[in-house]
Every structure is written in structure tokens, then in C-alpha cells.
C-alpha positions as CSV (number, residue, x, y, z in Angstrom):
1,X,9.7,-57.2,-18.5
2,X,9.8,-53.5,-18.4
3,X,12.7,-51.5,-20.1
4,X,14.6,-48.7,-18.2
5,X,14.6,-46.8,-21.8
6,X,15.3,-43.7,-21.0
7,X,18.6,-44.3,-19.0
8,X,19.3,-46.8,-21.4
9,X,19.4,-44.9,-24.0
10,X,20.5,-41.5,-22.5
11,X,23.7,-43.2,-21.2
12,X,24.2,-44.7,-25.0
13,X,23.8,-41.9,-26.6
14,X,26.4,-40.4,-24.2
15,X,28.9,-42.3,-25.1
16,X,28.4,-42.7,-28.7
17,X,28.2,-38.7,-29.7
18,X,30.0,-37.3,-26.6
19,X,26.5,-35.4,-25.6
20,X,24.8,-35.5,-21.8
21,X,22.0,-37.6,-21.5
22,X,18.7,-36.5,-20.7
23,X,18.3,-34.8,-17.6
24,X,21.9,-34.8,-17.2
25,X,24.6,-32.3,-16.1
26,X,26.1,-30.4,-19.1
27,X,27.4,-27.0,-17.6
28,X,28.6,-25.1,-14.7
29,X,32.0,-23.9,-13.3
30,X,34.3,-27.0,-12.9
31,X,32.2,-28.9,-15.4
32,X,34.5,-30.7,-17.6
33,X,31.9,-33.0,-19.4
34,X,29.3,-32.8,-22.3
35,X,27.7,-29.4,-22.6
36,X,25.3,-30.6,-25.4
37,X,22.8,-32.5,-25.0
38,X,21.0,-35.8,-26.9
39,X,18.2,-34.8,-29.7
40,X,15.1,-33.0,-28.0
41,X,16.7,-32.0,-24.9
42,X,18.9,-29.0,-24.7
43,X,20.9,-27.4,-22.1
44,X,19.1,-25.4,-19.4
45,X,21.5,-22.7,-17.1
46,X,20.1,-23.0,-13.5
47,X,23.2,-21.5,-11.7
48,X,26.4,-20.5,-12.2
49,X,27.5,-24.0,-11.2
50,X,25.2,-25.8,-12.7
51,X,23.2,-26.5,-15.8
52,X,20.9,-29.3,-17.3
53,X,19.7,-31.6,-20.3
54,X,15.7,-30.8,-20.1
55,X,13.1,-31.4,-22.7
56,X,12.9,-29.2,-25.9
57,X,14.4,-26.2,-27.2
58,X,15.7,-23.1,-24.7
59,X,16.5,-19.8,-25.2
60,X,19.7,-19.6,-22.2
61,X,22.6,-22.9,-22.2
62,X,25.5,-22.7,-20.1
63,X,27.3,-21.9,-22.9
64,X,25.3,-18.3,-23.4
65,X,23.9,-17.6,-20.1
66,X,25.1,-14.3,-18.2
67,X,24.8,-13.9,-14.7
68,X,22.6,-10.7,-13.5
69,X,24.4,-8.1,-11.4
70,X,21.2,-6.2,-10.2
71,X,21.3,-6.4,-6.5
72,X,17.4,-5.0,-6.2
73,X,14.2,-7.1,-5.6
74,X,13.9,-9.1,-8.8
75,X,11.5,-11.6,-10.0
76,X,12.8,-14.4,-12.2
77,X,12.0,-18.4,-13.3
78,X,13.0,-21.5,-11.1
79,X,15.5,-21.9,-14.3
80,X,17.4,-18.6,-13.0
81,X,16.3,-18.3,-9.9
82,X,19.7,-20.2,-8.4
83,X,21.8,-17.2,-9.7
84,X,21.5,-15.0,-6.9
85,X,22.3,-15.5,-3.0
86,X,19.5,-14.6,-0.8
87,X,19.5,-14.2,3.0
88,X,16.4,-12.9,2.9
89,X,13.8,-14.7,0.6
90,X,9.7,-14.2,0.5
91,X,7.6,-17.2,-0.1
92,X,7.2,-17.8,-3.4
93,X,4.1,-18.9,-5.2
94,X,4.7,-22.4,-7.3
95,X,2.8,-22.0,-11.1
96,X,3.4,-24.4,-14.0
97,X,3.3,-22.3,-17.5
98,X,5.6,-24.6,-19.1
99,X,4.7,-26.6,-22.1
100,X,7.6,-29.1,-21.4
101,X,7.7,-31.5,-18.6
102,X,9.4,-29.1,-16.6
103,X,7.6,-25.9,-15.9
104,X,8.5,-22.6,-15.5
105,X,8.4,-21.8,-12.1
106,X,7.9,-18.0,-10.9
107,X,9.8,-17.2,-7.7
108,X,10.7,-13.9,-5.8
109,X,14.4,-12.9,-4.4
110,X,15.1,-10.5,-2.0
111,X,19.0,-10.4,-2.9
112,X,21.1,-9.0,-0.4
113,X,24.8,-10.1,-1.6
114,X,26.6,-11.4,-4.6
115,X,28.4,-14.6,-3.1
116,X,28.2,-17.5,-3.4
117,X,28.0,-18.7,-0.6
118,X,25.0,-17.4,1.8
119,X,25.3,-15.1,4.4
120,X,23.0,-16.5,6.4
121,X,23.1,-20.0,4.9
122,X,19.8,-20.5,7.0
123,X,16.1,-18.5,8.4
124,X,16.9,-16.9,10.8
125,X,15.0,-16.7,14.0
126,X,12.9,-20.1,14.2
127,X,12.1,-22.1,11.4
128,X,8.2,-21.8,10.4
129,X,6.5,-24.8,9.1
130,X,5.3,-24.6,5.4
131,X,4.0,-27.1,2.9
132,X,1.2,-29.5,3.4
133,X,0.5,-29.3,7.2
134,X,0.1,-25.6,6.9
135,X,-1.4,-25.7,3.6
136,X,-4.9,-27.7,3.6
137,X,-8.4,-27.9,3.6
138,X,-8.7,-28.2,7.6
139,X,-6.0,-25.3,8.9
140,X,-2.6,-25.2,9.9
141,X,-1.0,-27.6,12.2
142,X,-1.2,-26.1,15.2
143,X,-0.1,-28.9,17.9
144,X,-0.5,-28.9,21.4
145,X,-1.1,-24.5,21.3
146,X,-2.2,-23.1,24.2
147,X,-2.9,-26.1,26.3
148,X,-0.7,-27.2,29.1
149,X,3.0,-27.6,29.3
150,X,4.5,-30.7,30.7
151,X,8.4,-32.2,30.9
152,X,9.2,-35.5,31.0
153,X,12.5,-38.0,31.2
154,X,10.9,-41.4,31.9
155,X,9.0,-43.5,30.0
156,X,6.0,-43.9,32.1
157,X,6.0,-39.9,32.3
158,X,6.1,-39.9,28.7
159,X,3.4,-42.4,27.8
160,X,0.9,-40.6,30.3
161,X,1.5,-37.5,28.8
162,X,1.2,-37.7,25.1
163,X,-2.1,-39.9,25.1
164,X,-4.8,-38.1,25.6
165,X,-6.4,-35.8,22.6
166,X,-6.6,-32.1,24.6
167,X,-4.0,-29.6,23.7
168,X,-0.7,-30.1,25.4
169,X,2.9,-29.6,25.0
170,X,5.4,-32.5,25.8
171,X,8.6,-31.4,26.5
172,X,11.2,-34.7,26.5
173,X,14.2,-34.0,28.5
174,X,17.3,-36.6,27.9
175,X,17.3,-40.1,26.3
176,X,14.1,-42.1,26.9
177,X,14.5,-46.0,26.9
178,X,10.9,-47.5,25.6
179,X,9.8,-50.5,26.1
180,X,6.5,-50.7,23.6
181,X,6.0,-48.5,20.8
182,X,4.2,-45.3,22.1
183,X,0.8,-43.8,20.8
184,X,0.8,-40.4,20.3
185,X,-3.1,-38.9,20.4
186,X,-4.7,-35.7,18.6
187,X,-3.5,-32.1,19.0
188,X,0.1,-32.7,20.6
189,X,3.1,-31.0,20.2
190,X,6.4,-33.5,21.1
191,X,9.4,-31.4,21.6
192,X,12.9,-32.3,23.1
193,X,14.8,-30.1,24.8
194,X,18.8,-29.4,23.9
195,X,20.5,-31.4,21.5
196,X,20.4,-34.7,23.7
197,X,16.8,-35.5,23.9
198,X,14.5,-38.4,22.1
199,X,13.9,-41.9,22.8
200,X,15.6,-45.3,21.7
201,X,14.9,-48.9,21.5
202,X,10.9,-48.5,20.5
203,X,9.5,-46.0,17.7
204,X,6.3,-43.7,17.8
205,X,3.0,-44.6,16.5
206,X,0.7,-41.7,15.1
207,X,-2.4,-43.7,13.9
208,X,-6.1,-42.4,13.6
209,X,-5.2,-38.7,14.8
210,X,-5.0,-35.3,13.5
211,X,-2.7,-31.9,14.3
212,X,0.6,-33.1,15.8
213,X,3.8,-32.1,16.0
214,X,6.9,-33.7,16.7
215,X,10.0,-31.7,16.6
216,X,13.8,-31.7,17.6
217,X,13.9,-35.4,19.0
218,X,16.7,-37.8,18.8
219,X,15.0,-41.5,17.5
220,X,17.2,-44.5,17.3
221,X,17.6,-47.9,17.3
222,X,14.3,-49.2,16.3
223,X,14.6,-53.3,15.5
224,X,12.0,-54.5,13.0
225,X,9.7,-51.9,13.1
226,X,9.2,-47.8,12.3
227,X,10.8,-45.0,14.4
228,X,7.8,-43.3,13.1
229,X,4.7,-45.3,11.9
230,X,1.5,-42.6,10.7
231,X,-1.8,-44.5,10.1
232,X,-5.1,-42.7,9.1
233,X,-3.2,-39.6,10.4
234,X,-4.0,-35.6,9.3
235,X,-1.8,-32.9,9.5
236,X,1.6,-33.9,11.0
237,X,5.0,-31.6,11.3
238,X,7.9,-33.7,11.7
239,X,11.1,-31.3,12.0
240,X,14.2,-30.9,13.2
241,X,15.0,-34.3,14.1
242,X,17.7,-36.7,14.0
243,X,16.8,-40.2,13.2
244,X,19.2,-43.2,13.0
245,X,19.8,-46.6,13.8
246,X,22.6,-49.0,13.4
247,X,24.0,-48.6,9.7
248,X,23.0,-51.0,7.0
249,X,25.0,-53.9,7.8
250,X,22.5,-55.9,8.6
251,X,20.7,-56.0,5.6
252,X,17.0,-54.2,4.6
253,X,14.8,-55.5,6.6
254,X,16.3,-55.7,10.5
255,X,15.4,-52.2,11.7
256,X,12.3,-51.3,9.1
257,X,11.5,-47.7,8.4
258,X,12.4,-44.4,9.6
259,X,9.1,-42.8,8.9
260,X,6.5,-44.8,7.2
261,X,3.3,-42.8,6.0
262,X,0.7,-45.2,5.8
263,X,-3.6,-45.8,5.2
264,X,-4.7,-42.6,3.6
265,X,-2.8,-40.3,6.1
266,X,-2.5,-36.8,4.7
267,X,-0.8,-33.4,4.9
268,X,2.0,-34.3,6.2
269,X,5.6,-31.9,6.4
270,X,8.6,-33.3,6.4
271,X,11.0,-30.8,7.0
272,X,14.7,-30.6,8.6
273,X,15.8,-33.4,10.1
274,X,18.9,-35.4,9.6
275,X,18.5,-39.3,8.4
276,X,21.5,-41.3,8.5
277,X,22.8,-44.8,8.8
278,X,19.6,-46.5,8.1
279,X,18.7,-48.5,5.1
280,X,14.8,-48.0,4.2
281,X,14.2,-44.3,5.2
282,X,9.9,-43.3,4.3
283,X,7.5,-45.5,2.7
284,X,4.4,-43.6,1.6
285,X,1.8,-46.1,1.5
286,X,2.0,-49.1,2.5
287,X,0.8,-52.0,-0.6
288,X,0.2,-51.4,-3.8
289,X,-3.3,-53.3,-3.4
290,X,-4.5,-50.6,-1.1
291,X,-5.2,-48.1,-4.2
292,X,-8.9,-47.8,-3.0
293,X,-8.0,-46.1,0.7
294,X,-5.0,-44.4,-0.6
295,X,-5.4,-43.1,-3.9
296,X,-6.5,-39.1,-3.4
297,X,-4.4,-38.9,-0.4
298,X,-1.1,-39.0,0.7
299,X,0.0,-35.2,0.4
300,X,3.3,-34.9,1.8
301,X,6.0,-32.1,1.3
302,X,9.8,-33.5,1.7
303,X,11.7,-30.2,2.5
304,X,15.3,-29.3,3.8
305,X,16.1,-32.8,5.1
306,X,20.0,-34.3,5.2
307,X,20.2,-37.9,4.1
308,X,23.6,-39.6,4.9
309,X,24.5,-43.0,4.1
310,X,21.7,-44.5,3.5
311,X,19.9,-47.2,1.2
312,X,16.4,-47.1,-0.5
313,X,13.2,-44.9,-0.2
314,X,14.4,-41.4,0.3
315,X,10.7,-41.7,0.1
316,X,9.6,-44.5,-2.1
317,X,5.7,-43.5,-2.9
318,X,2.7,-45.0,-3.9
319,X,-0.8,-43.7,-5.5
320,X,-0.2,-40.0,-3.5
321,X,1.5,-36.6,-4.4
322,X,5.0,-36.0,-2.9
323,X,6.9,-32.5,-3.0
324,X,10.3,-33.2,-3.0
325,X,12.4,-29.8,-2.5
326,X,15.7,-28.4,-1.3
327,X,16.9,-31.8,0.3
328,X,20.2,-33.0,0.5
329,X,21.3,-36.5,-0.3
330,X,25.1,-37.9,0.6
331,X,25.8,-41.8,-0.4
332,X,22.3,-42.9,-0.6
333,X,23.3,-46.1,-1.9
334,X,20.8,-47.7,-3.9
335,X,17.6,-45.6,-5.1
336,X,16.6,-41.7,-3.5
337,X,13.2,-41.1,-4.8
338,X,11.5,-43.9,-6.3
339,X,7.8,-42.7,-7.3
340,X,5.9,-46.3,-8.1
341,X,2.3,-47.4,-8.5
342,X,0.8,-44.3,-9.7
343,X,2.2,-42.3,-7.3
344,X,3.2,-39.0,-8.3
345,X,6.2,-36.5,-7.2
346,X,7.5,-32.7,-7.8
347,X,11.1,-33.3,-7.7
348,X,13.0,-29.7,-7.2
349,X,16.3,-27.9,-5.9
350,X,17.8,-31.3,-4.4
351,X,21.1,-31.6,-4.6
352,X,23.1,-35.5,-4.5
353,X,26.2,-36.0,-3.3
354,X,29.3,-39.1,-3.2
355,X,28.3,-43.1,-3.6
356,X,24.9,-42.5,-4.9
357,X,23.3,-44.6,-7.3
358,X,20.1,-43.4,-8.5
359,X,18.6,-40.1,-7.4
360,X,14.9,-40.3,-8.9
361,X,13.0,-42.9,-11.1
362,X,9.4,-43.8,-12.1
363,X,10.0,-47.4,-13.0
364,X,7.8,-49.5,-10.8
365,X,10.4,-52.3,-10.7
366,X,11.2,-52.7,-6.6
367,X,14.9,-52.7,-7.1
368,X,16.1,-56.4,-5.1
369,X,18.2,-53.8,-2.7
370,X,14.8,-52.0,-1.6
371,X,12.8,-55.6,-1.1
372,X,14.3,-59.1,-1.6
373,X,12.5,-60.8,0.2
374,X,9.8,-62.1,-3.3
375,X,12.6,-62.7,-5.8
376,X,16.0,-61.6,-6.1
377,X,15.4,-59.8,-9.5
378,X,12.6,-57.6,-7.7
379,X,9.4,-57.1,-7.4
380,X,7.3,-55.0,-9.8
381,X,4.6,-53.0,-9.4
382,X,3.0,-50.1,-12.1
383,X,5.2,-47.1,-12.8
384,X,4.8,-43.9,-11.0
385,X,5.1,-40.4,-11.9
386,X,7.7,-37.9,-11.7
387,X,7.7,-33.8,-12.7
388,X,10.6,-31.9,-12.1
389,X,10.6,-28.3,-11.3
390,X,13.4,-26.1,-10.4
391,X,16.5,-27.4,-11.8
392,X,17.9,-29.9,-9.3
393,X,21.9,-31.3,-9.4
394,X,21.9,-34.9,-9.8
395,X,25.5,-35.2,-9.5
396,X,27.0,-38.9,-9.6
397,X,23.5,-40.2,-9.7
398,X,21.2,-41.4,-13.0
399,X,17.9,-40.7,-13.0
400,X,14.9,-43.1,-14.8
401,X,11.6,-40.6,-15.7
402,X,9.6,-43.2,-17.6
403,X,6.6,-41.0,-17.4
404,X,5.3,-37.4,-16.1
405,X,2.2,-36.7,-14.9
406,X,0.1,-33.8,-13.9
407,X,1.8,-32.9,-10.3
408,X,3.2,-29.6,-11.9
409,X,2.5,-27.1,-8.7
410,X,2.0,-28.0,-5.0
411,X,-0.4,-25.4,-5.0
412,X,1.1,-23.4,-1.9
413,X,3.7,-20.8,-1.5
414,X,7.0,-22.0,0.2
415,X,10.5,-21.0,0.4
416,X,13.0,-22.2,-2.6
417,X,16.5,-22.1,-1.7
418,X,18.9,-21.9,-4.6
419,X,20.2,-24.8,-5.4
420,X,24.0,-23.5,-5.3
421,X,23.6,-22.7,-2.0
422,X,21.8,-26.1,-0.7
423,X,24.2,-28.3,0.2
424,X,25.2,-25.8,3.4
425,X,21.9,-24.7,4.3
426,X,20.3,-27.7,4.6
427,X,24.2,-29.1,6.5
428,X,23.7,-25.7,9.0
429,X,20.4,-26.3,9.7
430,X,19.0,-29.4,9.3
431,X,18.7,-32.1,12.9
432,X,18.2,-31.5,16.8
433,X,19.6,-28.4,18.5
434,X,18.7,-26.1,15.6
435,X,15.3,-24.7,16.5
């Protein structure tokens, strides 16, 4: 049986010397806890209200870090880059030059105020898609631009409209009852309008197509299958919606997934939108024998997205590259992150919140709580990947890094907001009626 050694021992060595374990919170303001850390980690100032435990030596702890008062265009590390409140913010370029497991990240500020607390807590004017389905190979996700406009509010309407694969805008007025799982096709943009609009009762399938965009929908109350199910899909932008079902009373496995990613689908954004009361939340690939279709695929940023009570997979990945940024996580139960199978994530400015068990972990054990259906111990598969970037605040939650790999940059420019100032951008902005 595998060992969860590093928590293991972290959490030990906590309580024995009086010093944070590894990867652990040891500063900020409020902090009454350890502000040393275990041998070979050290204590890292992010922000103001928060520092660290990271690998090796530093220069700056909580203990001996100032805050700069320069109010000009600065350019700083991901390790500093939490200091200063920006309401206006360039995109920043993402470069690893670190020689620990955490690199040093280079980001821009256009700083504007000295509070801490945001102006303008999000963009303003609409909110642009970045990550993966802008950044790729084949062009940005570009929808249903420039073809024709149509609104719907039945579900006949609805299933006429999205399936064909010309250019076309869907506009979905009110609460759509469906009664089969609909098939979106290629180069489709799947917009509701107000803060009332979606579909219930069956989910969306996205499966062998390429540049769609589904945006400000409500999506609920899916039994035993997906709201959103991508197969063999290319660039997807999934923002700005609200997707739920009934809580997780009845157990793991009654409603399924929220938004599974599945079969070599690739650059895929994830940006936005509020999950809540559901228990399994996004799979990224879909068995860990399907390493031959999957591995080399599966790009997928997780950006800006409010998870509320919630259970396991916040995603769970396997043999892909996940960037995890900026995200806010309140009682998610179980396990956030769980990178498994060879999978690898870049884990950065995500803040956790209340009853949360385990933010992030590598260990390939599926925790009984994920999957009981094999054995009530688990199911284990081989352990997965983790790097972490800008400093992120774990608060209640452990963490389990049994290995780092080489996912040190996403390789595009995107927009890092500072972690102090997370938890009430990503609250403001973050579900339908937004955009």
C-alpha cells in the first residue's frame, strides 16, 4: 500500500517541534500559528495575509517581509505579486526560473490603490476568454461569430437549433425542460439570456466537435448522468454558468458529473461559473486504461470558478495538463484537486475556505468518498503530478504532493488575481447574470 508521507510526516512534525508543515500556512495578519517551518522548507511572504512553508531556503518570511508603497507600474514575482490591489492588471506571461518545485513566476501590476480590498473586485466591461481555448495550435475559440442569431424557450426549438455545424448563435430564453441529453454540433455559441435561463432534467453532450461556447446558462438536475459530457471535443469555453443539482444526500453516484472532459478532448476553458450542491464536479479523463487516446491531450485551464458545498473532483485528472488558477473553493468536503494517473496540474492563487478536507494531492489512491463502488478502502491507480505556482491559501485544508513534475508554465499569458483579493472577485463575478 502506498504511504501518504508527506502529510504524514508534515502534520507530525507539526506537532512535535511547534513548526508548519510543508506547504502549510505560517504567516499573515491574524495568523496565530507556526511561523517556522519543518527542515528544507522555509517560509515564503505571498501577501500581507498570507505566507507559506515551500521548498528550500528564501530570502523574504513573514517575519521579515515589508510591504511596497510604490503606487507606479511595477513588475515583481508570483511570491509578491499578492501585495498590491490592482483594478487594472495586463496579462501576464507565466515563466518557471525557479530551481525549487515552485517557480518564480514573473507577473505585471498596474496598481491603482493601496487597499485591500479591490476597487473593482472584477474586469470590467465583459469578461474575455483566456487560457487554453484561446491559446492553441488551431486559433481562438471563436463560437457561433458571425453566423445567424436565433432565440429559443422550448426544447424542440432548442434541439433544432444547436445541431447543425455552421456558425450560429443560440440564444436560450427561460428554463428549458429536456427530455434526452442534447448534442451540441461544431462552431456554436449557447448563450442564455438574464439570470433565469438554462435547462434542467437532461445535461449537454459535446462529443466529436470543435469551437463552441457555452456561456451564462443555468444546468440542473441531471440524474445519473453529466450536465456536461465533452468527447473527442476541441476548443470549448464554458463560462459564466451556474451548475447544480440536488446536494449530496444521496450519495456519489445518483446525479454523476457536472462537467466531465473525456477521449482526448483538448483546449478546453473553464472559467467563471458557480458549482454548488453536487458531489462529483469534473472528471478529466475518463479510465485510467485509456492512457494511449489520452495521454498528450487533455489541456484544460480551471480559472475564476466558485465551488460551494461540494464533494470530490474539483477536477480529478488523469494523464493531461490542468491549470488550476484563482478559484475559490467553500466546504468541498472530501478531496478539491486530486491529480492521479500521470496526470499533471499547475496549482496557483486558489484560495479554500470552511469544512474542507483536502485541497490538492498526487496520491493516486481514489479516496472511498470519490468511488466506492470497487472496495470501500478505494481504488488505486498511479500517482499524478502536482506543481504549484503562485502562492495559493490552503486554509483548513491538507494538502498530499507526492511528486512534481514538469508542468511549470502553461505557456500563455493570463490574468492573476492576487490571492488576497480572490475570495470577492471570484464571489462578485463568478455564475449567470454577470456577463
Amino acid at each position: 500500500m502506498k504511504s501518504n508521507s508527506l502529510f504524514i510526516l508534515g502534520a507530525l512534525a507539526t506537532a512535535v517541534t511547534g513548526q508548519q508543515a510543508a506547504y502549510g500556512q505560517c504567516g499573515g495578519q491574524g495568523w496565530t500559528g507556526p511561523t517556522t517551518c519543518v527542515s528544507g522548507y522555509t517560509c515564503v511572504y505571498s501577501n500581507d495575509y498570507y505566507s507559506q512553508c515551500l521548498p528550500g531556503s528564501a530570502a523574504a518570511t513573514s517575519s521579515s517581509k515589508t510591504t511596497t508603497k510604490s503606487t507606479s507600474t511595477k513588475t515583481t514575482t508570483a511570491k509578491t505579486s499578492s501585495t498590491k490591489t490592482s483594478s487594472t492588471k495586463t496579462s501576464s506571461t507565466k515563466t518557471s526560473s525557479s530551481k525549487t518545485t515552485t517557480p518564480v513566476i514573473t507577473t505585471t501590476l498596474v496598481t491603482t490603490s493601496k487597499s485591500a480590498v479591490p476597487t473593482t473586485p472584477v474586469p470590467s466591461g465583459s469578461f474575455t476568454v483566456e487560457g487554453y481555448a484561446r491559446d492553441n495550435p488551431t486559433g481562438a475559440v471563436s463560437g457561433g461569430a458571425g453566423g445567424p442569431t436565433t432565440t429559443v424557450s422550448d426544447y424542440a426549438a432548442f434541439t433544432a437549433a444547436v445541431k447543425s455545424n455552421t456558425a450560429k448563435v443560440v440564444y436560450v430564453n427561460g428554463i428549458i425542460t429536456l427530455t434526452s441529453k442534447v448534442k451540441i454540433g461544431s462552431n456554436t455559441s449557447v448563450i442564455g439570456v438574464g439570470s433565469n435561463s438554462g435547462v434542467t432534467g437532461k445535461g449537454l453532450s459535446l462529443s466529436s466537435v470543435d469551437n463552441i461556447i457555452i456561456r451564462n446558462l443555468k444546468i440542473s438536475m441531471v440524474k445519473g448522468d453529466d450536465l456536461i459530457t465533452l468527447s473527442k471535443s476541441t476548443r470549448v469555453w464554458i463560462d459564466h454558468n451556474e451548475l447544480f443539482n440536488g446536494g449530496l444526500g444521496n450519495g456519489p453516484d445518483y446525479y454523476d458529473g457536472q462537467i466531465d472532459i473525456t477521449h482526448a478532448s483538448d483546449f478546453i476553458t473553464v472559467s467563471w461559473n458557480y458549482f454548488h450542491d453536487h458531489w462529483k464536479s469534473s472528471l478529466v479523463g475518463n479510465s485510467d486504461s485509456n492512457r494511449a487516446e489520452d495521454f498528450g491531450h487533455l489541456r484544460i485551464s480551471y480559472h475564476h470558478n466558485y465551488w460551494k458545498n461540494m464533494g470530490t473532483r474539483g477536477p480529478a485528472g488523469r494523464f493531461g495538463h490542468q491549470h488550476v488558477y484563482n478559484n475559490l473553493y467553500e466546504d468541498y468536503h472530501y478531496q478539491a484537486i486530486h491529480s492521479r494517473s500521470d496526470n499533471q496540474v499547475l496549482v496557483e492563487g486558489n484560495v479554500f475556505r470552511g469544512d474542507t478536507r483536502e485541497a490538492l494531492s498526487t496520491y493516486g489512491l481514489v479516496i472511498p468518498e470519490d468511488s466506492p463502488n470497487t472496495c470501500t478502502c478505494g481504488d488505486y491507480e498511479l500517482d499524478g503530478y502536482a506543481n504549484l505556482g503562485a502562492a495559493n491559501d490552503w486554509g483548513p485544508a491538507s494538502i498530499n504532493i507526492t511528486q512534481t513534475g514538469s508542468f511549470t508554465s502553461a505557456g500563455y499569458s493570463y490574468n492573476l488575481t492576487p490571492l488576497a483579493n480572490v475570495e470577492a472577485a471570484v464571489k462578485a463575478g463568478a455564475g449567470v447574470g454577470k456577463i
